[in-house]
PyMOL CGO cylinders between C-alpha atoms (Angstrom):
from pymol import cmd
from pymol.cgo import CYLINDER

trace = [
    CYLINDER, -94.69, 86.46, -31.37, -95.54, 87.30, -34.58, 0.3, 1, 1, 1, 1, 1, 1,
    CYLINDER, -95.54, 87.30, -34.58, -99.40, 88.45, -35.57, 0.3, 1, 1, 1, 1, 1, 1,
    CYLINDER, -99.40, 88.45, -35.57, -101.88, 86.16, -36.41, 0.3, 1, 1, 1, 1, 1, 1,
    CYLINDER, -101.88, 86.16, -36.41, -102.87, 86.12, -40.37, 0.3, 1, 1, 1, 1, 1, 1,
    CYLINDER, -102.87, 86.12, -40.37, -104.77, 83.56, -42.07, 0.3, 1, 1, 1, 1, 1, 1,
    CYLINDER, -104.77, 83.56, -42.07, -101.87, 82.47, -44.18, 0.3, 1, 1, 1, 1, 1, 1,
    CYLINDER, -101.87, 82.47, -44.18, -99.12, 82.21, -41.79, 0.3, 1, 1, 1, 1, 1, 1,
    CYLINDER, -99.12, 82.21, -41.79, -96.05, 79.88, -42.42, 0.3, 1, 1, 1, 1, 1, 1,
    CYLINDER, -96.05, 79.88, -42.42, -95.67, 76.45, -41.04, 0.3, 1, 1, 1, 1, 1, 1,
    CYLINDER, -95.67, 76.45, -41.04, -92.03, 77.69, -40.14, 0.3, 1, 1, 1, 1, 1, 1,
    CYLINDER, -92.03, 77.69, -40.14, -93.31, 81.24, -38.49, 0.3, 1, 1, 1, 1, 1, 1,
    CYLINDER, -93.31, 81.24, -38.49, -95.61, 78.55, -35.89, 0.3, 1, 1, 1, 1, 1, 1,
    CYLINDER, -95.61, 78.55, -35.89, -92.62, 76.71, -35.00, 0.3, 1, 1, 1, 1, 1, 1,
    CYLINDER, -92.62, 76.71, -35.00, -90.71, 80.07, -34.18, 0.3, 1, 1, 1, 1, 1, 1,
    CYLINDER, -90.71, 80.07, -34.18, -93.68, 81.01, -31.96, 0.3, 1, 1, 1, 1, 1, 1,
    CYLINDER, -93.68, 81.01, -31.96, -93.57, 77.71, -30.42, 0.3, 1, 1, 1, 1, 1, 1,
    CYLINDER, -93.57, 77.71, -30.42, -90.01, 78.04, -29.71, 0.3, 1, 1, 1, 1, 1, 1,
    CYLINDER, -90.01, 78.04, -29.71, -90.10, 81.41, -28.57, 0.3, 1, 1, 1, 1, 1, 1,
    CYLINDER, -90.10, 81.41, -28.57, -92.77, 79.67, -25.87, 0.3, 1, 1, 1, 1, 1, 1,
    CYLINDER, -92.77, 79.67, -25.87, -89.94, 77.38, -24.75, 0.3, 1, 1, 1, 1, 1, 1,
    CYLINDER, -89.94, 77.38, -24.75, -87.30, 79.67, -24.52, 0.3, 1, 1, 1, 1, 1, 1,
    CYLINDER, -87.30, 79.67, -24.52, -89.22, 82.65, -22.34, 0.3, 1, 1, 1, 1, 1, 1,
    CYLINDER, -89.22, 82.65, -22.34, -91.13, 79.46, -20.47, 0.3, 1, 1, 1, 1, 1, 1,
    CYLINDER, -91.13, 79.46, -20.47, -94.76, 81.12, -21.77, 0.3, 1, 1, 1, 1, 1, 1,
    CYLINDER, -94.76, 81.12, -21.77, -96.41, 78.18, -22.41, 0.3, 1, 1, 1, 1, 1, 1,
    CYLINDER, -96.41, 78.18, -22.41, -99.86, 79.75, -22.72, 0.3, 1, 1, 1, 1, 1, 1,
    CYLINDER, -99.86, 79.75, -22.72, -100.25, 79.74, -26.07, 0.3, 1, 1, 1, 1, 1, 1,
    CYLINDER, -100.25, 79.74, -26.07, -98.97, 76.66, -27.33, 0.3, 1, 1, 1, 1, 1, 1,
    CYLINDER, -98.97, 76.66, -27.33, -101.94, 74.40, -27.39, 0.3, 1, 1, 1, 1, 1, 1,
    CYLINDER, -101.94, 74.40, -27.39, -103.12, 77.04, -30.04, 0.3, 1, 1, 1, 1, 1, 1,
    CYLINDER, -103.12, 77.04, -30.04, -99.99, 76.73, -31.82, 0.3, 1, 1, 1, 1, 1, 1,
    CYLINDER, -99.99, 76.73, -31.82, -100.00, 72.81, -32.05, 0.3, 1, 1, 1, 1, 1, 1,
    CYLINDER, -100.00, 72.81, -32.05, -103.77, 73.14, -33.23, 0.3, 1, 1, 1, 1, 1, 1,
    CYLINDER, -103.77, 73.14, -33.23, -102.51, 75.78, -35.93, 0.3, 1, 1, 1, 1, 1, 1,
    CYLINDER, -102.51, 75.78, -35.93, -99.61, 73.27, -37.26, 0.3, 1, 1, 1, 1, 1, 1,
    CYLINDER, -99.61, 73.27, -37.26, -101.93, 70.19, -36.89, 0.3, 1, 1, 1, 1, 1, 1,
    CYLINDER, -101.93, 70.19, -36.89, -104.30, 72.54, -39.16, 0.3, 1, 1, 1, 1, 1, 1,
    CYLINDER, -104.30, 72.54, -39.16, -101.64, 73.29, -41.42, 0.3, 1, 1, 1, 1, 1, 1,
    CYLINDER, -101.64, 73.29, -41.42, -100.07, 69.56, -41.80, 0.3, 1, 1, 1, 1, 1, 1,
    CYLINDER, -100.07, 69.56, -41.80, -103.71, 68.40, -42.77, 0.3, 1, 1, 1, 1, 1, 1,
    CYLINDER, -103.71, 68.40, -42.77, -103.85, 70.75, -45.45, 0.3, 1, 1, 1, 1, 1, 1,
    CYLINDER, -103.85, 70.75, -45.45, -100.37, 69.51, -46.80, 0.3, 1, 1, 1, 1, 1, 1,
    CYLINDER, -100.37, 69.51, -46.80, -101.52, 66.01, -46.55, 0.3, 1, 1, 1, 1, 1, 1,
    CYLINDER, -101.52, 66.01, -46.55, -104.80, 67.25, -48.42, 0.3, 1, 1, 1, 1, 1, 1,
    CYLINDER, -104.80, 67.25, -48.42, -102.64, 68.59, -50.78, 0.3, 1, 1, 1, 1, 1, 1,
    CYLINDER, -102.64, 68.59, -50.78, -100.61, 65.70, -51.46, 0.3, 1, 1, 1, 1, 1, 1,
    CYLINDER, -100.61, 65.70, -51.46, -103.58, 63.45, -51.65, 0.3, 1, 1, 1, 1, 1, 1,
    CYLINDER, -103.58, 63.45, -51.65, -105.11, 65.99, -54.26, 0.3, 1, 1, 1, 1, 1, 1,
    CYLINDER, -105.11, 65.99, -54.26, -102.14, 65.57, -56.75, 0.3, 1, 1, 1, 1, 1, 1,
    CYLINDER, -102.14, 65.57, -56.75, -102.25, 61.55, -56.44, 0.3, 1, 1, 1, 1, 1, 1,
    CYLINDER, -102.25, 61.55, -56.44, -105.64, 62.36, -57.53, 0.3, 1, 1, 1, 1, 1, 1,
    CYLINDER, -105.64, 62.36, -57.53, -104.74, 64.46, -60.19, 0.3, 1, 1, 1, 1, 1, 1,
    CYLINDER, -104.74, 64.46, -60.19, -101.91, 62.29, -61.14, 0.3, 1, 1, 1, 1, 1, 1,
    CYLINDER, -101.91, 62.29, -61.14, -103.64, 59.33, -60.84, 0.3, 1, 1, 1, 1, 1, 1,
    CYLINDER, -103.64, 59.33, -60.84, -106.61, 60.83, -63.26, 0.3, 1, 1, 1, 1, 1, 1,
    CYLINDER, -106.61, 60.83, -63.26, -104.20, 62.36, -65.67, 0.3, 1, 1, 1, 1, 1, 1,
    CYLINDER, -104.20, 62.36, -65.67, -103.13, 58.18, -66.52, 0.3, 1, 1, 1, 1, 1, 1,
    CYLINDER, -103.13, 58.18, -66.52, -106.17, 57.11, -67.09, 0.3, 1, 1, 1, 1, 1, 1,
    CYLINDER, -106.17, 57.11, -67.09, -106.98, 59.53, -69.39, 0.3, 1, 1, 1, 1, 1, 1,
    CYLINDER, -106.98, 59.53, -69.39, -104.34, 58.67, -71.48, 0.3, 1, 1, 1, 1, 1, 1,
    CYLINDER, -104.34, 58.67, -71.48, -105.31, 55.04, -71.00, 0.3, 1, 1, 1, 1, 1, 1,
    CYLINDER, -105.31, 55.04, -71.00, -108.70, 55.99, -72.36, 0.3, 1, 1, 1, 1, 1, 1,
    CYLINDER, -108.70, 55.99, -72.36, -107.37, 58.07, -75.32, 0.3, 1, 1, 1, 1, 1, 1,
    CYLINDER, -107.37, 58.07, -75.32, -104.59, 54.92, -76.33, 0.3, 1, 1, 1, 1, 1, 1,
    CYLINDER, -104.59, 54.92, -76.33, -108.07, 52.43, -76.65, 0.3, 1, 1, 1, 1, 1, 1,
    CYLINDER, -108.07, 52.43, -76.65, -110.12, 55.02, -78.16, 0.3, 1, 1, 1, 1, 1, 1,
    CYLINDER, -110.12, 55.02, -78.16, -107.89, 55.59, -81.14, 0.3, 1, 1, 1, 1, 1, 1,
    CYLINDER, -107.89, 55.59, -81.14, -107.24, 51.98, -81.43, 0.3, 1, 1, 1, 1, 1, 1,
    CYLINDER, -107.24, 51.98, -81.43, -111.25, 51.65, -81.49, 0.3, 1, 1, 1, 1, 1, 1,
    CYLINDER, -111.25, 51.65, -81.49, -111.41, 54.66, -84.03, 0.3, 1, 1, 1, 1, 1, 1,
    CYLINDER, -111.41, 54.66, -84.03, -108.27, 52.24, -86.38, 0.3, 1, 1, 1, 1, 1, 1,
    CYLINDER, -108.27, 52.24, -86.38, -110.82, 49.25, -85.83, 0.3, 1, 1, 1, 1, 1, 1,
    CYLINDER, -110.82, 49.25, -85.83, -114.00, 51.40, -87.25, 0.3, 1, 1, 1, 1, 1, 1,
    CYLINDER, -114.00, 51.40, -87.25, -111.89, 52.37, -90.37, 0.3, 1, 1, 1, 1, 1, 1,
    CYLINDER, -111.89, 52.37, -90.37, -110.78, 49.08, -90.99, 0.3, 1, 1, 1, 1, 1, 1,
    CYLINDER, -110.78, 49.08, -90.99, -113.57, 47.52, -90.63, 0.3, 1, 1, 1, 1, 1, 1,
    CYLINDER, -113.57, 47.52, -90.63, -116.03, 50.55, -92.47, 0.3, 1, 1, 1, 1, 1, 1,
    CYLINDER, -116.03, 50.55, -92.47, -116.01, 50.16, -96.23, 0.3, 1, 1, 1, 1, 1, 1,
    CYLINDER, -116.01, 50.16, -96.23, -114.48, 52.97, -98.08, 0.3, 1, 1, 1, 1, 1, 1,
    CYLINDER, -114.48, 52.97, -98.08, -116.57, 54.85, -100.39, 0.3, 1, 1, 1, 1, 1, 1,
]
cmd.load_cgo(trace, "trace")
């Protein structure tokens, strides 16, 4: 099994975990499945961060389209000079 760092690969657990299955060693797989259950709520984190992002990113540019139609109004409506 490979050593323990704190940013191990998703695909580095699964070898572990089938290195457990193959020798029959089963003693440290309820570790393992804690360390990808770990890992695949980070990714979901992750994921749910962009969205965010993403999501934020739109309605910016929502906000910028009616703010410079707002800024046309003003100078249409301001008299000049």
């Amino acid at each position: 099994m490979r050593g323990y760092t704190e940013n191990r690969l998703l695909c580095y657990v699964l070898e572990d975990m089938r290195s457990c299955c193959k020798t029959h060693n089963y003693a440290p797989m309820a570790g393992l499945i804690e360390e990808v259950q770990i890992m695949g709520n980070k990714m979901e984190a992750g994921l749910d961060t962009q969205h965010d992002y993403w999501e934020m990113v739109e309605d910016c540019k929502a906000i910028m389209k009616q703010r410079e139609k707002l800024r046309s109004k003003l100078r249409e409506e301001s008299p000049s000079g």
